[in-house]
C-alpha positions, 0 to 999 in steps of 0.5 A: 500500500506504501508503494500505491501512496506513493504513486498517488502523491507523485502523481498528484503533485505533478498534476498541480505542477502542471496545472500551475504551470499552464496557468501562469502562462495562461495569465501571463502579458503576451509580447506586444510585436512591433510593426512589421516592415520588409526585414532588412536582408541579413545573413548572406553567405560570403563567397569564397575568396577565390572562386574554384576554377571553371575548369572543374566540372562540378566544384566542391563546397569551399571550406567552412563556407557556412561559417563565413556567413556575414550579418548586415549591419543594423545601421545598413540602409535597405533597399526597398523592394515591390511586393507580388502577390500570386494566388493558386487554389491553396496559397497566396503568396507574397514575393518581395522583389528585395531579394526574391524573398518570399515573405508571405504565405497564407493557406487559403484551406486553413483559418487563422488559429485567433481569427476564422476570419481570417487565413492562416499564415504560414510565412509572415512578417510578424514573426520575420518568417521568410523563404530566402535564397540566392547564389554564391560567386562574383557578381552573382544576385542574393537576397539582397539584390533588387530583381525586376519582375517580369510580366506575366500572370500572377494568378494560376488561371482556370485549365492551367496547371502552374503559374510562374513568377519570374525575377531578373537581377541586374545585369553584372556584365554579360552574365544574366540571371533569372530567378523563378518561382513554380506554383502548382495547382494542388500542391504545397510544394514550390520550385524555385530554380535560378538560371544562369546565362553566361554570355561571358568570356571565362567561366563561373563556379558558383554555391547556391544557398536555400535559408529559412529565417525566423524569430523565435516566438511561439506561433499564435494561439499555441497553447500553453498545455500542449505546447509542440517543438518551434524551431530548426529541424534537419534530416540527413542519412547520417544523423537521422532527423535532429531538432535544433532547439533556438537557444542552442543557436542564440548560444552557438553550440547548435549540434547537427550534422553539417555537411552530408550528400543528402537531406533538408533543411525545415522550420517546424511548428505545430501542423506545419513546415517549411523545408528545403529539399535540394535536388538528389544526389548533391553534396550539401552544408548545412548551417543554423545561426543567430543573425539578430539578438536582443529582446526578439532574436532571429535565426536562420537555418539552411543549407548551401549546394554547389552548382556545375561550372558553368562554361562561356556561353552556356546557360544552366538551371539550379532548381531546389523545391520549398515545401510549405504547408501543412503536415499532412502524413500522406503528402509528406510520405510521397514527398518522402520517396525518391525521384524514380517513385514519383516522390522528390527524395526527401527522406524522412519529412514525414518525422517533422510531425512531432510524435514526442519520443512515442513516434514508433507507436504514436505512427501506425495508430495515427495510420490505423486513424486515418484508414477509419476515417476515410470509411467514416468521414469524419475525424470525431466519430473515428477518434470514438471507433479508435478507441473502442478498438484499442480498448478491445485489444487491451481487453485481458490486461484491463479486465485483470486490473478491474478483477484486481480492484474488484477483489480489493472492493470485496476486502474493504469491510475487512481491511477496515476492522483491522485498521480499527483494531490496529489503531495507530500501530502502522506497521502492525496494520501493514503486516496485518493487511499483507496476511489478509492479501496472502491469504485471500490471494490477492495482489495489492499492485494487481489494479496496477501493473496491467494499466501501466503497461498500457500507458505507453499506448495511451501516451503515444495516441495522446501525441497522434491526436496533437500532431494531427493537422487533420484534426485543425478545424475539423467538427465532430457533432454539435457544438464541437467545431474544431477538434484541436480547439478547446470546448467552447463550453467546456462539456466534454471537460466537465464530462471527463471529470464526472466519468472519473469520479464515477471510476473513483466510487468503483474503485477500493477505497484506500483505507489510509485518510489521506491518500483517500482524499488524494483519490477523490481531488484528483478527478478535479485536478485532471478534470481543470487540466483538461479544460484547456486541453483540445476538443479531440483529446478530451473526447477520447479520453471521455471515450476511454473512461466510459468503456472503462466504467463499463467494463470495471461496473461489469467486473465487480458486480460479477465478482460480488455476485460470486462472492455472495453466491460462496457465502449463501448456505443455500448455494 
């Protein structure tokens, strides 16, 4: 029984910690963000001293180039630059001429998190989130160079297919360069591709370089209970998917991997990311750093990739693809295989969806959640299905765990006559109470073994339903409009609390007073917890705890009928 107290307390005071926690948060001054105008281009690669020869037909990345990135000065007077904005059926997008950043991404299929109103955006400079590249080499344009945009459409037209969006920076003697951006219709992935026309007397070697800058505040309307990873995240063959946490960056001790002939580069938040993907097959260095402190730092994390020397008079295309969008598991698995399978071969994208440390499991429920609902057709009903089907399959170790309770139920009379008879003597009362165990053959940690090892289980769904951008705006009945918002009306958390003060009465109670009392405060404490928790969470855990009460109601009246059937004479 001391072991079962302890669990308790532990429990309980991680449930307040938490509790507290989230509500400091909750109350807490949001920062008040300034203005936003066109950030001022920062972070440039430096090119190498001395360019490799022409001669060499596909120059090797200079050494250390990422660590000679140059931050423009803050006093630097930026250049101003028009902003173009293209419209497909899933974004609009605004591309500044200053750089041929793009500086804004609104996904038209996803309402802001704080505003229905209004559409969700993922690139934006209220957080100084942008997309930037540009090119290493004598001459060559970068993100801080002034293109001029070339006529043409800017809104993908009905019967096509793509619309392009073609930049030209300034001339630098015979060498041209065009950089474009490709949307397509149906599609989160955008191609950006520089063409470089050498109508020069002597050859170019050149790096092109992807970035993604960011500042390091948490996305609107994040909440403070189930608070996801914001930040840099990279995949390679070698060192597997790392997150790179921004104050590793602020402080400059980030650990990546940083050179590799595979991989990306992305910013994750939650539901959604931006990644780079350069083309298979090409070597590639990656780098993640502070380029502005002070009370609202910014990063930028990416990857630089040579490009073949290019000869007089030829021309060549560098193209590198910018996923940006939501993290929807099917889209990020195509992505995810390689040219020759119709995917882009960025390897691991799928991971970006922040499983915790569950994802082994958290990944094949969410599979298992999603074929119910392409039957179903609808996220809440399946999240119903879902649980019924796991809480079947762990049928023989909860029916276990409620014979267990159940049994402990029946002793309750008698293990209060001997509290009563052992008075204040503890350890008497503890002997007295293993006896009483031993001979009625019962385990006191019974109740509790077969429910622990299910909580990894439990964990991992728990992570799946957080994850799941399919969940964002998705009803369930009534008025339930948005699975991963909270209940408007705090229904369901006042439901889950019920259901688990009805499991309380159906569980033994404790004969110890105090830890009795921590049985019946904890129903509040989880149930308070859960009013800011989101609308898919708390419904399966209201699912969970019905079919618990069911199967535990069921047990013990089975069991107390056969305890009554063994001490009726008659029987």
């Amino acid at each position: 029984m001391d072991i079962r107290r302890i669990i308790l307390w532990f429990i309980f005071i991680f449930s307040l910690i938490m509790l507290w926690d989230a509500w400091q948060k909750y109350n807490s001054p949001r920062d008040m963000m300034p203005a936003a105008a066109v950030p001022s281009p920062s972070g440039v690669p430096a090119a190498p001293e001395s360019a490799p020869s022409p001669t060499v037909p596909t120059p090797s990345l200079p050494a250390e180039t990422a660590s000679t990135v140059a931050s423009t000065a803050a006093s630097a007077p930026a250049a101003s630059g028009e902003i173009i904005e293209i419209r497909t059926d899933l974004f609009i997008a605004q591309v500044s001429t200053q750089g041929g950043d793009l500086i804004g991404l609104e996904l038209t299929n996803y309402k802001a998190t704080e505003d229905s109103s209004r559409n969700f955006r993922l690139l934006d400079l209220k957080h100084r989130y942008v997309a930037q590249s540009g090119l290493i080499g004598e001459n060559l344009p970068n993100h801080k160079t002034v293109f001029t945009a070339a006529p043409g459409g800017r809104e993908l037209a009905d019967g096509r297919d793509t619309v392009e969006l073609r930049l030209e920076a300034p001339a630098a003697g015979a060498v041209r360069v065009t950089k474009t951006y490709t949307f397509r219709r149906g599609s989160y992935l955008i191609d950006v591709s520089h063409e470089i026309d050498n109508g020069g007397e002597k050859g170019i070697a050149a790096h092109a370089y992807y970035q993604l800058q960011r500042d390091t505040q948490p996305p609107e309307g994040q909440s403070s209970m189930v608070s996801t990873f914001t930040g840099p995240a990279e995949y390679t063959a070698q060192g597997k998917f790392q997150k790179i946490d921004f104050k590793d960056i602020e402080k400059g001790n980030a650990k990546f991997e940083k050179k590799a002939d595979n991989g990306w580069m992305a910013m994750i938040q939650h539901y959604f990311v931006s990644a780079w993907i350069p083309q298979e097959g090409l070597q590639r260095e990656f780098y993640a750093r502070s380029i502005e402190g002070g009370a609202n730092p910014v990063v930028a994390a990416g990857l630089i990739v040579p490009v073949p020397a290019i000869a007089p008079g030829a021309r060549l295309n560098h193209a590198a693809s910018l996923y940006a969008g939501p993290q929807i598991q099917s889209i990020l698995g195509r992505l995810s295989k390689p040219v020759a399978e119709g995917g882009i071969g960025a390897e691991g994208l799928p991971l970006v969806v922040d499983y915790g440390w569950l994802t082994i499991v958290a990944a094949p429920i969410f599979w298992l959640l999603d074929v119910i609902n392409k039957i179903i057709g609808n996220w809440g009903w399946s999240i119903v299905i879902l649980t019924i089907i796991i809480k079947a399959l762990f049928f023989p170790l909860s029916a276990a765990s409620y014979k267990s309770m159940a049994r402990m139920r029946a002793l309750a009379p008698q293990l209060q006559a001997l509290k009563q008879r052992c008075g204040d003597d503890k350890q008497k009362l503890n002997m007295e109470m293993m006896n009483l165990y031993k001979t009625e053959k019962i385990n006191p940690l019974g109740g509790c073994l077969p429910i622990a090892i299910q909580i990894p289980v439990f964990i991992a769904l728990y992570w799946a339903l957080l994850g799941a951008v399919e969940m964002r705006n998705a009803p369930w009945i009534l008025w339930i409009h948005d699975l991963s918002a909270q209940d408007p009306y705090y229904i369901l958390p006042v439901v889950m609390m019920a259901t688990m003060l009805i499991q309380t009465k159906l569980n033994p109670t404790p004969p110890d007073p105090i830890q009795a009392k921590i049985t019946m405060i904890m129903p509040f404490a989880f149930g308070i917890m859960f009013f800011f928790f989101p609308a898919g969470l708390v419904l399966y855990w209201v699912v969970n705890n019905v079919l618990s009460i069911a199967q535990q109601w069921q047990i013990t009246r089975m069991i107390e009928r056969g305890g009554k059937a063994a001490n009726d004479p008659r029987a």
